[in-house]
Predicted model as a PDB file, atoms N, CA, C, CB and O in Angstrom, pLDDT in the B-factor column:
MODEL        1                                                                  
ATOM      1  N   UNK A   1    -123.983-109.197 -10.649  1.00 53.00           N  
ATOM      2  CA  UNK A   1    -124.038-110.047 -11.815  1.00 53.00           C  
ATOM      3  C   UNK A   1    -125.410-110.707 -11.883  1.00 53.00           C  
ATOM      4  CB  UNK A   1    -122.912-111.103 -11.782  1.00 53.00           C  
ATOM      5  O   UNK A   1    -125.971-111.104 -10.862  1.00 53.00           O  
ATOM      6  N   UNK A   2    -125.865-110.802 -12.923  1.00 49.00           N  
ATOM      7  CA  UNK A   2    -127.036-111.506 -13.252  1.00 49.00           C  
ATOM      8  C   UNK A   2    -126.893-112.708 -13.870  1.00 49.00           C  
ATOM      9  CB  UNK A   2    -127.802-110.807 -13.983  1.00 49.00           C  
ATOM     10  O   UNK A   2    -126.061-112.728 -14.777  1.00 49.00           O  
ATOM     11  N   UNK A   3    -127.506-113.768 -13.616  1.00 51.00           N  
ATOM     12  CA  UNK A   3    -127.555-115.139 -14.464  1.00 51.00           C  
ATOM     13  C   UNK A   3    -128.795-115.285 -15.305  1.00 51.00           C  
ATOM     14  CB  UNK A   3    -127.513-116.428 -13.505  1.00 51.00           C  
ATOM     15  O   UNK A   3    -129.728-114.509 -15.514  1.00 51.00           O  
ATOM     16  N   UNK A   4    -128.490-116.724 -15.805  1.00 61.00           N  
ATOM     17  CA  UNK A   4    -129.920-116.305 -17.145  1.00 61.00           C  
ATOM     18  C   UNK A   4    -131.471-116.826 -16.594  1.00 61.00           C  
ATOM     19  CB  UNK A   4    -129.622-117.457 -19.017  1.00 61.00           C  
ATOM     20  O   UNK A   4    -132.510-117.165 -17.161  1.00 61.00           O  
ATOM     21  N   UNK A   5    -131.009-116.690 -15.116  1.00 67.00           N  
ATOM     22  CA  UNK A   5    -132.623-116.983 -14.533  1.00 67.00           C  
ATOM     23  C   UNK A   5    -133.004-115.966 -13.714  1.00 67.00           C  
ATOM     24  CB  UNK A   5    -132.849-118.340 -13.624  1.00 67.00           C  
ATOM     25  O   UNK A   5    -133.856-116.128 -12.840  1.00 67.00           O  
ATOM     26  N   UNK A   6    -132.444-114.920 -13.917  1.00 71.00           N  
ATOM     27  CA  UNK A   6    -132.502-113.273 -13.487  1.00 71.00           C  
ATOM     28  C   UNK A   6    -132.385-113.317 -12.366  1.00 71.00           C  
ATOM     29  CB  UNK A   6    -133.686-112.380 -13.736  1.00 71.00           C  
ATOM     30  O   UNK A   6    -132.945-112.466 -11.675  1.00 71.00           O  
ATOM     31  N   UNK A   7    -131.649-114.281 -11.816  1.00 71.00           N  
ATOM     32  CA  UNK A   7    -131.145-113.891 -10.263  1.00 71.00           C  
ATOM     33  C   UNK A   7    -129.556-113.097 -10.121  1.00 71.00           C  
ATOM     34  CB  UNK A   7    -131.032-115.495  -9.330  1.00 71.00           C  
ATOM     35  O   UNK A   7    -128.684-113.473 -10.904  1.00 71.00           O  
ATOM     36  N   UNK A   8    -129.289-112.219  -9.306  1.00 74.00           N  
ATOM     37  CA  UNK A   8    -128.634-111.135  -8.622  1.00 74.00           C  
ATOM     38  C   UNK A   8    -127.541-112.006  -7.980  1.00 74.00           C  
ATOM     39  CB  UNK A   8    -129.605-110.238  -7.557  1.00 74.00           C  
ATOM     40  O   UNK A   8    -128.043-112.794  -7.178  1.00 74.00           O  
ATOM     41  N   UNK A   9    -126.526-112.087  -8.055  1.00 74.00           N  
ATOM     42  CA  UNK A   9    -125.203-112.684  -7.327  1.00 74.00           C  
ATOM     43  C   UNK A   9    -124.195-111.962  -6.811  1.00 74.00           C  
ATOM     44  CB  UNK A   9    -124.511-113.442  -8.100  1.00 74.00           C  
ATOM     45  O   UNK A   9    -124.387-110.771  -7.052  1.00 74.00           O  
ATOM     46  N   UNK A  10    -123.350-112.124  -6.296  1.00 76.00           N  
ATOM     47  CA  UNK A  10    -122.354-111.122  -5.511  1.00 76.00           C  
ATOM     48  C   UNK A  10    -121.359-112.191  -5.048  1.00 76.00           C  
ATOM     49  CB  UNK A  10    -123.087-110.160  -4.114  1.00 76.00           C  
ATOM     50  O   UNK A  10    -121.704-113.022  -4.207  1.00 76.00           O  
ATOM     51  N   UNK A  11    -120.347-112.187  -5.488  1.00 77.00           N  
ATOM     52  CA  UNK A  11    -119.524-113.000  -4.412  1.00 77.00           C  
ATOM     53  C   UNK A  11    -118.177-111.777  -4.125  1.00 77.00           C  
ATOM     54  CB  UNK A  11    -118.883-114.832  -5.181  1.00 77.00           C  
ATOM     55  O   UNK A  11    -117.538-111.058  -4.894  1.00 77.00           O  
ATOM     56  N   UNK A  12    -118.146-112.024  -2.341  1.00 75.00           N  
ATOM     57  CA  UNK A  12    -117.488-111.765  -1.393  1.00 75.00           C  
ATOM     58  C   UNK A  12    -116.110-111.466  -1.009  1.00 75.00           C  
ATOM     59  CB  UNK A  12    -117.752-112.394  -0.969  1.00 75.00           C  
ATOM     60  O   UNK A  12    -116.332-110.886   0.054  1.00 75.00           O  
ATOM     61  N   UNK A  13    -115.183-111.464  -1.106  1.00 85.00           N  
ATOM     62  CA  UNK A  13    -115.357-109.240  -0.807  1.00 85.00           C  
ATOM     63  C   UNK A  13    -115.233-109.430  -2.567  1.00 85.00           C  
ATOM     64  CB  UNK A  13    -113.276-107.716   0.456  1.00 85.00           C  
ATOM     65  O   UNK A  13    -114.892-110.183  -3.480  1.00 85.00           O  
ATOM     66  N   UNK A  14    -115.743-108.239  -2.244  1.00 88.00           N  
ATOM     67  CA  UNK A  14    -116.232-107.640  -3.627  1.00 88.00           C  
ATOM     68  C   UNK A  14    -116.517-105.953  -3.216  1.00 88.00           C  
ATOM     69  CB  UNK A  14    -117.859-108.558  -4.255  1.00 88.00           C  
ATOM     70  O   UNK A  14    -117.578-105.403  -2.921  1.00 88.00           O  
ATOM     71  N   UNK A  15    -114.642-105.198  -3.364  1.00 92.00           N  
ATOM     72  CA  UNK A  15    -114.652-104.217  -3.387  1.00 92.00           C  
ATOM     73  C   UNK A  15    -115.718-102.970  -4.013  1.00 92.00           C  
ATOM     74  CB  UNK A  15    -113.742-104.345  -3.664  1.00 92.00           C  
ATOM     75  O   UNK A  15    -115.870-101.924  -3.382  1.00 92.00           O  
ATOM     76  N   UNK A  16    -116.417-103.225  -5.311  1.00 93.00           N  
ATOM     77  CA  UNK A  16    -117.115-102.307  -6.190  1.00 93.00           C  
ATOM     78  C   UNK A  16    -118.642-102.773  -5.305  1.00 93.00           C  
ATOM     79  CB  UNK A  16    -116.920-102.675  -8.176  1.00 93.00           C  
ATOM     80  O   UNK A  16    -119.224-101.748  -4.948  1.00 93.00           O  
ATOM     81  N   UNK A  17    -119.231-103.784  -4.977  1.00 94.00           N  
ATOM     82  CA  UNK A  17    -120.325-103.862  -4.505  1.00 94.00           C  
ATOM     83  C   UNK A  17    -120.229-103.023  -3.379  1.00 94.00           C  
ATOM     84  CB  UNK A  17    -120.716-105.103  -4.316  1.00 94.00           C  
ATOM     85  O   UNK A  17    -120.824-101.947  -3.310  1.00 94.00           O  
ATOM     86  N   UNK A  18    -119.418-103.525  -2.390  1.00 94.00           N  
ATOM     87  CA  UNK A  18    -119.176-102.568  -0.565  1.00 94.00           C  
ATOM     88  C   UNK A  18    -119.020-100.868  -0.990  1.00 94.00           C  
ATOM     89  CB  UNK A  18    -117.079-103.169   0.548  1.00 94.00           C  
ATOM     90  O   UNK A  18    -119.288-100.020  -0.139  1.00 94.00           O  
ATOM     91  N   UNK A  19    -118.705-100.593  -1.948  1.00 96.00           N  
ATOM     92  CA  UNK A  19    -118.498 -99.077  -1.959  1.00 96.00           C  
ATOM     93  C   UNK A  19    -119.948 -98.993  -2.969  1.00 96.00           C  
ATOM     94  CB  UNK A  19    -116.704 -98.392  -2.710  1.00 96.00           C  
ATOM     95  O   UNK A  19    -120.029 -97.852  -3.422  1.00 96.00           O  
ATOM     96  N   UNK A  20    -120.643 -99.527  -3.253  1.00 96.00           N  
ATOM     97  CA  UNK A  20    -122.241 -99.225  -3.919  1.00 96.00           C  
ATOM     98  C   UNK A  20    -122.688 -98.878  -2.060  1.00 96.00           C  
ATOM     99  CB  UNK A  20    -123.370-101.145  -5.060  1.00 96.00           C  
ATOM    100  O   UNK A  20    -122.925 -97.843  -1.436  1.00 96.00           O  
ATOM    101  N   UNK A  21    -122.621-100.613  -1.621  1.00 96.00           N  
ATOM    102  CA  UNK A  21    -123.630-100.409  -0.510  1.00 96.00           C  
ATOM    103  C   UNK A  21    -123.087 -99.119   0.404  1.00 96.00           C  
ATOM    104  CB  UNK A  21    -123.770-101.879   0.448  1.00 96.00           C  
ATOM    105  O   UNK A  21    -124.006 -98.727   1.123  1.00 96.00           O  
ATOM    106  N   UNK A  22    -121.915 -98.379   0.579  1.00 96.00           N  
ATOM    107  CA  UNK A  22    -121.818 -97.211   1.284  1.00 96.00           C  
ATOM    108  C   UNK A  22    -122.311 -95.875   0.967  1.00 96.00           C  
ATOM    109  CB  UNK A  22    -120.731 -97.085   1.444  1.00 96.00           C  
ATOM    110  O   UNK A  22    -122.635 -94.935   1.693  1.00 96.00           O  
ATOM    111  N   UNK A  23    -122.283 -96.065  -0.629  1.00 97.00           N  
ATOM    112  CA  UNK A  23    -122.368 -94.885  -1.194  1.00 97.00           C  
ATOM    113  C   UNK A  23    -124.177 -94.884  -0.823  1.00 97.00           C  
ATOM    114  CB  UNK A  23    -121.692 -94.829  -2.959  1.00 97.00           C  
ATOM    115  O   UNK A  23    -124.510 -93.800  -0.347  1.00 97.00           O  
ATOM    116  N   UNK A  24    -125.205 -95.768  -0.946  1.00 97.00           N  
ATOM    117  CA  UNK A  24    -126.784 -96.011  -0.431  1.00 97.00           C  
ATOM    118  C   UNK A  24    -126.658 -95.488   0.516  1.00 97.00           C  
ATOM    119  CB  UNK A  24    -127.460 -97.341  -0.189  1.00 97.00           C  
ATOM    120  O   UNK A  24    -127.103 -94.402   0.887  1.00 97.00           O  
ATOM    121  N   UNK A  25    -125.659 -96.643   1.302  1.00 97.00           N  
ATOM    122  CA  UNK A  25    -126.011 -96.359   3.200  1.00 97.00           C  
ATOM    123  C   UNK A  25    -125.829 -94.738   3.335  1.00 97.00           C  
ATOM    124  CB  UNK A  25    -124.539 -97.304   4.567  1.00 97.00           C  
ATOM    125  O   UNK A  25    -126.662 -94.042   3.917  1.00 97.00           O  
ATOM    126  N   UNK A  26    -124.584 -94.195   2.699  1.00 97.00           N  
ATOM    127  CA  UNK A  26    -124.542 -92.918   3.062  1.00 97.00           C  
ATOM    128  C   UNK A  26    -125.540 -91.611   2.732  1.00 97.00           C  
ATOM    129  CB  UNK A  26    -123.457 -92.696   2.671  1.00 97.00           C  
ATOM    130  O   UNK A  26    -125.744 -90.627   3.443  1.00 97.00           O  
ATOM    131  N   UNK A  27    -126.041 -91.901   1.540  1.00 97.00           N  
ATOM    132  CA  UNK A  27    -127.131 -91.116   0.968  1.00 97.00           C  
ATOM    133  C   UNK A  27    -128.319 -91.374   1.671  1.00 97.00           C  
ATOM    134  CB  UNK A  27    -127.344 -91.372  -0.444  1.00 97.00           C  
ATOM    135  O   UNK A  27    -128.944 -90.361   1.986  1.00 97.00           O  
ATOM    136  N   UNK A  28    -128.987 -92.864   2.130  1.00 96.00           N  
ATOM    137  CA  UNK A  28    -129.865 -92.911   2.863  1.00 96.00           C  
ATOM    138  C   UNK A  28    -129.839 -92.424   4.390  1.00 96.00           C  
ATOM    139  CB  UNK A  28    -130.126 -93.993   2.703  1.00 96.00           C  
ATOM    140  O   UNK A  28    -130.936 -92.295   4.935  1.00 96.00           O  
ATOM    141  N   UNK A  29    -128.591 -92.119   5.185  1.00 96.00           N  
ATOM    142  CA  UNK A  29    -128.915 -92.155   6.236  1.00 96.00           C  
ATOM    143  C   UNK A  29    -128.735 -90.421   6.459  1.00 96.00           C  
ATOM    144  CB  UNK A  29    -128.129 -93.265   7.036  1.00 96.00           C  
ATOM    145  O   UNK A  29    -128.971 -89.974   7.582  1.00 96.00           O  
ATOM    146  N   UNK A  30    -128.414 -89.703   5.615  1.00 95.00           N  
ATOM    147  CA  UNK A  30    -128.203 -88.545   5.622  1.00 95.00           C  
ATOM    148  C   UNK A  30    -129.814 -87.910   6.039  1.00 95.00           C  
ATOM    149  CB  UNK A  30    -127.491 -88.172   4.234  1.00 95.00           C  
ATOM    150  O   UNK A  30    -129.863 -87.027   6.896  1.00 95.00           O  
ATOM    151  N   UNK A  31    -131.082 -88.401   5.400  1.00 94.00           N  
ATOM    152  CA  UNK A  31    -132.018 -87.552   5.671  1.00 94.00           C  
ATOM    153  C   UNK A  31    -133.382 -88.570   5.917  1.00 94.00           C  
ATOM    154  CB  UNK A  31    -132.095 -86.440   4.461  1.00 94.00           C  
ATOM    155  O   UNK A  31    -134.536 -88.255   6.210  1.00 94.00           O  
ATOM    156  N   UNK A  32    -132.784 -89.890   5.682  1.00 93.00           N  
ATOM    157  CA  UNK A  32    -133.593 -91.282   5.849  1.00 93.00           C  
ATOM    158  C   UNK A  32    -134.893 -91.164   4.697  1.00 93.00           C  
ATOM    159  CB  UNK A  32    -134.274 -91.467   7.678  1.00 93.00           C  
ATOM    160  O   UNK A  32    -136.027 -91.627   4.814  1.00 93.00           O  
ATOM    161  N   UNK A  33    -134.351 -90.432   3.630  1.00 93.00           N  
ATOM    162  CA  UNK A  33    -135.678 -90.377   2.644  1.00 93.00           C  
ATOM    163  C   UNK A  33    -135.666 -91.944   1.556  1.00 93.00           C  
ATOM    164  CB  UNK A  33    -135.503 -88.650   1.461  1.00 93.00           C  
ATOM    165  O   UNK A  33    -134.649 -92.381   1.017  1.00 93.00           O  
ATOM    166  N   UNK A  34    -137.103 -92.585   1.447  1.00 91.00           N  
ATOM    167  CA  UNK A  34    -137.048 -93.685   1.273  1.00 91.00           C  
ATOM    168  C   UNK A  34    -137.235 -93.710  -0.190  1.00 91.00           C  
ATOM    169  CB  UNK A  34    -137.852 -94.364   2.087  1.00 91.00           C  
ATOM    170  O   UNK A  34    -137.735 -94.709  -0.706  1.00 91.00           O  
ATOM    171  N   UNK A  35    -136.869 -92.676  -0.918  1.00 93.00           N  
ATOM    172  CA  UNK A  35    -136.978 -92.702  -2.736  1.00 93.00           C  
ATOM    173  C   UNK A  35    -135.409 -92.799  -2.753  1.00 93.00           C  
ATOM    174  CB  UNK A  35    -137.786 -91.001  -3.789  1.00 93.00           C  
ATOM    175  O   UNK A  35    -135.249 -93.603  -3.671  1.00 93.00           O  
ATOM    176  N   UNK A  36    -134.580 -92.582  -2.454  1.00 93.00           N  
ATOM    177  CA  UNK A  36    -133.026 -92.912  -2.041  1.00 93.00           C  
ATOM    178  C   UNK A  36    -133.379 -94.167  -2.680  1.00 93.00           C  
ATOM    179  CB  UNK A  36    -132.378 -92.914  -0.258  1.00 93.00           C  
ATOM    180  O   UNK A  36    -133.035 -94.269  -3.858  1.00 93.00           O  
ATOM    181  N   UNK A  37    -134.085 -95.292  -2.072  1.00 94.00           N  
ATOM    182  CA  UNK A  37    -133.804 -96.682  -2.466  1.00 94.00           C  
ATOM    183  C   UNK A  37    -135.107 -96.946  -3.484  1.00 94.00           C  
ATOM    184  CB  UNK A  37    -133.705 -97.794  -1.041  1.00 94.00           C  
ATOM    185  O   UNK A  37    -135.527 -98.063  -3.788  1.00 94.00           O  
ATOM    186  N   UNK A  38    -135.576 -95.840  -3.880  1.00 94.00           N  
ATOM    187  CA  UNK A  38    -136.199 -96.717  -5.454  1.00 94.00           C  
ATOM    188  C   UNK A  38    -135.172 -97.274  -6.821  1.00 94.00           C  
ATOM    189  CB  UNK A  38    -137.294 -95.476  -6.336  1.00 94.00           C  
ATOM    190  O   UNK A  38    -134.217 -96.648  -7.280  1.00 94.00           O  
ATOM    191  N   UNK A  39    -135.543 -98.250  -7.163  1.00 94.00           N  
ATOM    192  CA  UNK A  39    -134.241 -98.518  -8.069  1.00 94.00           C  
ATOM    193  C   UNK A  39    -133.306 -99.021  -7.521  1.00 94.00           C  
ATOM    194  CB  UNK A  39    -133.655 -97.488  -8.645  1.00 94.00           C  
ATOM    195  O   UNK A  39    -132.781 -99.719  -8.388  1.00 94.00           O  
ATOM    196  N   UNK A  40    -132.652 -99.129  -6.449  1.00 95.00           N  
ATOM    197  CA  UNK A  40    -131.924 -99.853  -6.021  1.00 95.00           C  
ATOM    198  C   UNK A  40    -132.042-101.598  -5.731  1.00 95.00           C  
ATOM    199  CB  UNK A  40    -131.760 -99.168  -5.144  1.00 95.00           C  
ATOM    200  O   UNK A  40    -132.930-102.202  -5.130  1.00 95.00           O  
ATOM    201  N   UNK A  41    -131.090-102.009  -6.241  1.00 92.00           N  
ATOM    202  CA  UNK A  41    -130.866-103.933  -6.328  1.00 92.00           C  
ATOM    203  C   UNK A  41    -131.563-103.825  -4.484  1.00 92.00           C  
ATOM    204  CB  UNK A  41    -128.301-104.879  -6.607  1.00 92.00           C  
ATOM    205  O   UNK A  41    -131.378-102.950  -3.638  1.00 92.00           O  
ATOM    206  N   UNK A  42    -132.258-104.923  -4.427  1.00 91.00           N  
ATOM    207  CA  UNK A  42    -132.641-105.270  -3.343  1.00 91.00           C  
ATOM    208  C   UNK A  42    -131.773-106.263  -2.480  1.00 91.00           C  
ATOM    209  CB  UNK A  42    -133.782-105.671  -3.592  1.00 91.00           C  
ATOM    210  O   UNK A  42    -132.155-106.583  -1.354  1.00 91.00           O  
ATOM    211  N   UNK A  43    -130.110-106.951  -3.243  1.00 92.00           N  
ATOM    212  CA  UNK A  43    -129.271-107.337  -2.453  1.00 92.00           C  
ATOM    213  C   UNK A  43    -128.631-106.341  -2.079  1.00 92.00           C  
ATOM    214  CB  UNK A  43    -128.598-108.206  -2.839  1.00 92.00           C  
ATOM    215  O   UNK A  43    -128.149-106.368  -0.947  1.00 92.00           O  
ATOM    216  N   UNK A  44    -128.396-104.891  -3.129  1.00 95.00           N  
ATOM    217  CA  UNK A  44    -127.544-103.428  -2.388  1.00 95.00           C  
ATOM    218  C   UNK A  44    -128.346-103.173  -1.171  1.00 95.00           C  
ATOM    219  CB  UNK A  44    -127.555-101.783  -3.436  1.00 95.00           C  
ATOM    220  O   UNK A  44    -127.734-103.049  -0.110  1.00 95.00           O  
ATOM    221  N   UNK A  45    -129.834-103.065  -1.186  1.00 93.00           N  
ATOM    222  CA  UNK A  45    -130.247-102.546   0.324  1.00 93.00           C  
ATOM    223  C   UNK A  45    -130.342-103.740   1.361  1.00 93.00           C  
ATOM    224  CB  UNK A  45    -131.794-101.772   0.305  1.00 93.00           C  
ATOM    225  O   UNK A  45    -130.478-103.485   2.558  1.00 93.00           O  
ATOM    226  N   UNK A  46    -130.257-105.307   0.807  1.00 92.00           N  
ATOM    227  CA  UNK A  46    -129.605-106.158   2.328  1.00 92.00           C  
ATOM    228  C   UNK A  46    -128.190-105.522   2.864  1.00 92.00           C  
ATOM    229  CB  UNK A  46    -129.171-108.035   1.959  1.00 92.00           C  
ATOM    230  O   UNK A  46    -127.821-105.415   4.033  1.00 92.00           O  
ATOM    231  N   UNK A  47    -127.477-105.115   1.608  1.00 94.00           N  
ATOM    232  CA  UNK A  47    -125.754-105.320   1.948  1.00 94.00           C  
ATOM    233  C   UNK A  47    -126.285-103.722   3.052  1.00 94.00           C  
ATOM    234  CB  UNK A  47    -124.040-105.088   0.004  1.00 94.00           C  
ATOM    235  O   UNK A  47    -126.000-103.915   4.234  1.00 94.00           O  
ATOM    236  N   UNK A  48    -126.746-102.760   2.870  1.00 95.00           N  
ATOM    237  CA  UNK A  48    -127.161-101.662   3.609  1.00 95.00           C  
ATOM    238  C   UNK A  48    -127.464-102.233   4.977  1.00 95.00           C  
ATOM    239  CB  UNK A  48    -128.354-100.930   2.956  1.00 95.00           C  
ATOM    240  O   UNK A  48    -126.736-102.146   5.966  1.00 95.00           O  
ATOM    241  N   UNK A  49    -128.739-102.878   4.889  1.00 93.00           N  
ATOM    242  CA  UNK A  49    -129.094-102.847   5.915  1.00 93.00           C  
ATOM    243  C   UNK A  49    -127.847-103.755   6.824  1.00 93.00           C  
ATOM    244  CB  UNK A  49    -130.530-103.273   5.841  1.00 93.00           C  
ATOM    245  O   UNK A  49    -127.624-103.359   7.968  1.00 93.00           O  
ATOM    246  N   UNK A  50    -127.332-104.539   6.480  1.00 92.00           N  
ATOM    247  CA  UNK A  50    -126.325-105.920   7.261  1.00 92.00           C  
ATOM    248  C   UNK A  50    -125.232-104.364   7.567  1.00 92.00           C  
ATOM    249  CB  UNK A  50    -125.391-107.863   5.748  1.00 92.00           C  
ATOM    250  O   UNK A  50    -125.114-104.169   8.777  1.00 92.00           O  
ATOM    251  N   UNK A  51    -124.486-103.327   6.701  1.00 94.00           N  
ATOM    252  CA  UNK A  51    -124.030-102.769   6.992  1.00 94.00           C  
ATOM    253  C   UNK A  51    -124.172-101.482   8.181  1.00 94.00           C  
ATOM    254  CB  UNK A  51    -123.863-102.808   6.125  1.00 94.00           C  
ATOM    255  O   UNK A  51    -123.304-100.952   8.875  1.00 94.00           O  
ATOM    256  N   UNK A  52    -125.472-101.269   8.094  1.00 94.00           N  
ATOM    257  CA  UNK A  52    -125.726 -99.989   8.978  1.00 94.00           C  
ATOM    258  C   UNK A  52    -126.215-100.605  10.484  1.00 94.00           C  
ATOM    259  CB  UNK A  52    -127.046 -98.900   8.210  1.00 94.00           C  
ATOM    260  O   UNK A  52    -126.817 -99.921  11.311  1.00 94.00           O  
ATOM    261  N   UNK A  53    -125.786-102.230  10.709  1.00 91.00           N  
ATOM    262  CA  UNK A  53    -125.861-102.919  11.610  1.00 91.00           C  
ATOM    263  C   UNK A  53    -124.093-103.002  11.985  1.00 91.00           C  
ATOM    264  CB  UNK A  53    -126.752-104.210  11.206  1.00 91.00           C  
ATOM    265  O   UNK A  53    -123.873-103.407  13.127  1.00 91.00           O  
ATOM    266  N   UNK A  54    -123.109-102.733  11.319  1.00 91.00           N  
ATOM    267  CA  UNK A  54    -122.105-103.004  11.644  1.00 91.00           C  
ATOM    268  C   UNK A  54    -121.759-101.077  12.306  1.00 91.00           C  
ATOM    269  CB  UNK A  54    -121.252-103.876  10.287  1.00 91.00           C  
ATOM    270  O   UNK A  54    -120.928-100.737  13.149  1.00 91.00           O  
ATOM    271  N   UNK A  55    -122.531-100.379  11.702  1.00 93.00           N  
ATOM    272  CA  UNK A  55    -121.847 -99.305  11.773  1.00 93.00           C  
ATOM    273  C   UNK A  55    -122.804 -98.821  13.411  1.00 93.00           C  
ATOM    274  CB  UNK A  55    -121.946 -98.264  10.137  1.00 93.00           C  
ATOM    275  O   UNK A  55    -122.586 -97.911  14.211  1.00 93.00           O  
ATOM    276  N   UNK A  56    -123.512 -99.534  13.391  1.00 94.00           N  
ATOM    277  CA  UNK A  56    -124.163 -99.199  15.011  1.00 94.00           C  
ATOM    278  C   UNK A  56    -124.366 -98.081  14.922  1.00 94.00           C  
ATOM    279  CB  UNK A  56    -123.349 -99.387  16.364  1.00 94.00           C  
ATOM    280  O   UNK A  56    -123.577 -97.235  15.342  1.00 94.00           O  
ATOM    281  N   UNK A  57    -125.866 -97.718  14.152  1.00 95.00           N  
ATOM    282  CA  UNK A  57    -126.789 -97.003  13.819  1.00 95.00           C  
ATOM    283  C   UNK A  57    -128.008 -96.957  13.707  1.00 95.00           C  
ATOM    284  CB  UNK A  57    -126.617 -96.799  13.207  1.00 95.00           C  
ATOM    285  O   UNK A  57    -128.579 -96.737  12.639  1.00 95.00           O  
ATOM    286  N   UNK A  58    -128.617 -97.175  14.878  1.00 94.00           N  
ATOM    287  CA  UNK A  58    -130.092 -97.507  15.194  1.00 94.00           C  
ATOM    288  C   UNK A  58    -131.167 -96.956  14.457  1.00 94.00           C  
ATOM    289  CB  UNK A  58    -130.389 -97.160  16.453  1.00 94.00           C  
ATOM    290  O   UNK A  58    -132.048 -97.658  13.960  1.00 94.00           O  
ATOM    291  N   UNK A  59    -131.104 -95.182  14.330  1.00 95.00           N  
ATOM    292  CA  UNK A  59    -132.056 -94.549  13.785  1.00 95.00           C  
ATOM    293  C   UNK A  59    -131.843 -94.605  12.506  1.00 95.00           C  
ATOM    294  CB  UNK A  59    -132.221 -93.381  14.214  1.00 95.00           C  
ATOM    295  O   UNK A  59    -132.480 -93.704  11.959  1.00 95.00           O  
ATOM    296  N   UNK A  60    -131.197 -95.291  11.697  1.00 95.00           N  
ATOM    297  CA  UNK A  60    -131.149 -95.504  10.070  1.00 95.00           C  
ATOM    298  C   UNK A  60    -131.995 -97.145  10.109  1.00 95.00           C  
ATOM    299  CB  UNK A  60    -129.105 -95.538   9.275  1.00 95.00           C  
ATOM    300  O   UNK A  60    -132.961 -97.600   9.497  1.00 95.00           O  
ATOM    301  N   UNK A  61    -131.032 -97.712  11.193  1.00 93.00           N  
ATOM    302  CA  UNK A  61    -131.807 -99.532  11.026  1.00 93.00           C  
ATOM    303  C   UNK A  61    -133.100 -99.171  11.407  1.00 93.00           C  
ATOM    304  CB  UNK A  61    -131.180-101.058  12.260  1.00 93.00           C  
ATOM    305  O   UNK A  61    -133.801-100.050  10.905  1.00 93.00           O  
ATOM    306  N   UNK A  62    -133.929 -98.278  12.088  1.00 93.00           N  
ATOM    307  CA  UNK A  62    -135.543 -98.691  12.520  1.00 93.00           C  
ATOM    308  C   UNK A  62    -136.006 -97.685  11.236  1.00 93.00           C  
ATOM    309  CB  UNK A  62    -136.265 -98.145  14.516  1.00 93.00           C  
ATOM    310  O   UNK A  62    -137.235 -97.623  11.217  1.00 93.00           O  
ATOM    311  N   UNK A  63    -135.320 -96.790  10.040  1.00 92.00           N  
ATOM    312  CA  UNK A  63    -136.020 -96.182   9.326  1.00 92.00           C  
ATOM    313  C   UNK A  63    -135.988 -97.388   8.018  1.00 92.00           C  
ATOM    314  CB  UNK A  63    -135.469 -94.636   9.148  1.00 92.00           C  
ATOM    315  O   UNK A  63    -136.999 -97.593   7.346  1.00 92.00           O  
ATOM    316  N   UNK A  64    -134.830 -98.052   7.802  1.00 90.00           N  
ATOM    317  CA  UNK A  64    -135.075 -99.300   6.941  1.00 90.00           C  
ATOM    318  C   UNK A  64    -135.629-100.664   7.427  1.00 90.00           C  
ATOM    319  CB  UNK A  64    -133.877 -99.620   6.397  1.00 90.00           C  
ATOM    320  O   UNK A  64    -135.867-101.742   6.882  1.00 90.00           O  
ATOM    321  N   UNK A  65    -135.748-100.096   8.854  1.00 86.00           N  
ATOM    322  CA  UNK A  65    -136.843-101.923   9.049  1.00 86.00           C  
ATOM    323  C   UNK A  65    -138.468-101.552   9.081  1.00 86.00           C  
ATOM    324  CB  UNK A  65    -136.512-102.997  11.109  1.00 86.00           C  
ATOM    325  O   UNK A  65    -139.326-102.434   9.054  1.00 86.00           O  
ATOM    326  N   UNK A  66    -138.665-100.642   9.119  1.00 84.00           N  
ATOM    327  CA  UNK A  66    -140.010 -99.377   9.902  1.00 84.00           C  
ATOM    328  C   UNK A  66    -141.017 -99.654   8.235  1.00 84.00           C  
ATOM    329  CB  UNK A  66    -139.126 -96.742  10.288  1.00 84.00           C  
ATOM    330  O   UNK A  66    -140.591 -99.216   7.166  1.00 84.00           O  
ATOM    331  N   UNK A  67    -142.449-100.498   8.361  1.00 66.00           N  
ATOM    332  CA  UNK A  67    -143.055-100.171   7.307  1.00 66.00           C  
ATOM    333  C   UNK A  67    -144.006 -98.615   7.587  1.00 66.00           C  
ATOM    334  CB  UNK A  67    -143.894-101.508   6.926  1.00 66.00           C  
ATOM    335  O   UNK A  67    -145.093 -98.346   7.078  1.00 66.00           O  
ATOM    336  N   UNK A  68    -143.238 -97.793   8.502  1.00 66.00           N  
ATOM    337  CA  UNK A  68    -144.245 -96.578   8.283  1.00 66.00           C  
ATOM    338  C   UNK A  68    -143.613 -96.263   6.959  1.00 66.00           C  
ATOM    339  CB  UNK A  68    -144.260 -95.201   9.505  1.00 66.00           C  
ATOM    340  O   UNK A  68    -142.646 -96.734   6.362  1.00 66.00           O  
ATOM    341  N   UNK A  69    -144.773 -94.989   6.607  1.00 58.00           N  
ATOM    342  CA  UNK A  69    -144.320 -94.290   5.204  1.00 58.00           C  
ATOM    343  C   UNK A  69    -144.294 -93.106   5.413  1.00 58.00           C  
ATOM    344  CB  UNK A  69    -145.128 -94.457   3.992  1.00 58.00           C  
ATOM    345  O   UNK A  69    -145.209 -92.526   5.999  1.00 58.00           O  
ATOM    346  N   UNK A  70    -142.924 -92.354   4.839  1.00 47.00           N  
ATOM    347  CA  UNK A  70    -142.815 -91.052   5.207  1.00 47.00           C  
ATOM    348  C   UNK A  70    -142.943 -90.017   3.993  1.00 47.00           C  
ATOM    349  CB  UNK A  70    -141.540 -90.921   5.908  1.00 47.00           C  
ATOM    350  O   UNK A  70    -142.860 -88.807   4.202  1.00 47.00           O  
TER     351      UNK A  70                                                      
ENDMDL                                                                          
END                                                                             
């Protein structure tokens, strides 16, 4: 949701957001390509990253914390 000062909101659980951030996490971690997340809300790739910390997945968390460029 957006408000009229163009900030991004989410409130908690919030079934349709958690299945965005899986459907990312899952597309991103498949080949770790970082155009996956062009366009993407930058709270969908926190909810990613907070998620691919629950799913105890190292080599996806150091390709979304990693400013190399691939």
């Amino acid at each position: 949701m957006q408000t009229e000062t163009d900030m991004e909101i989410v409130t908690l659980p919030n079934p349709g957001f958690e299945n965005i951030v899986q459907e990312v996490y899952y597309s991103f971690s498949s080949n770790h390509d970082l155009s996956v997340l062009k366009g993407v809300s930058p709270l969908v790739i926190i909810g990613v990253y907070f998620y691919v910390n629950e799913q105890k997945d190292p080599e996806t968390m150091w390709h979304l914390y990693s400013t190399k460029k691939m």
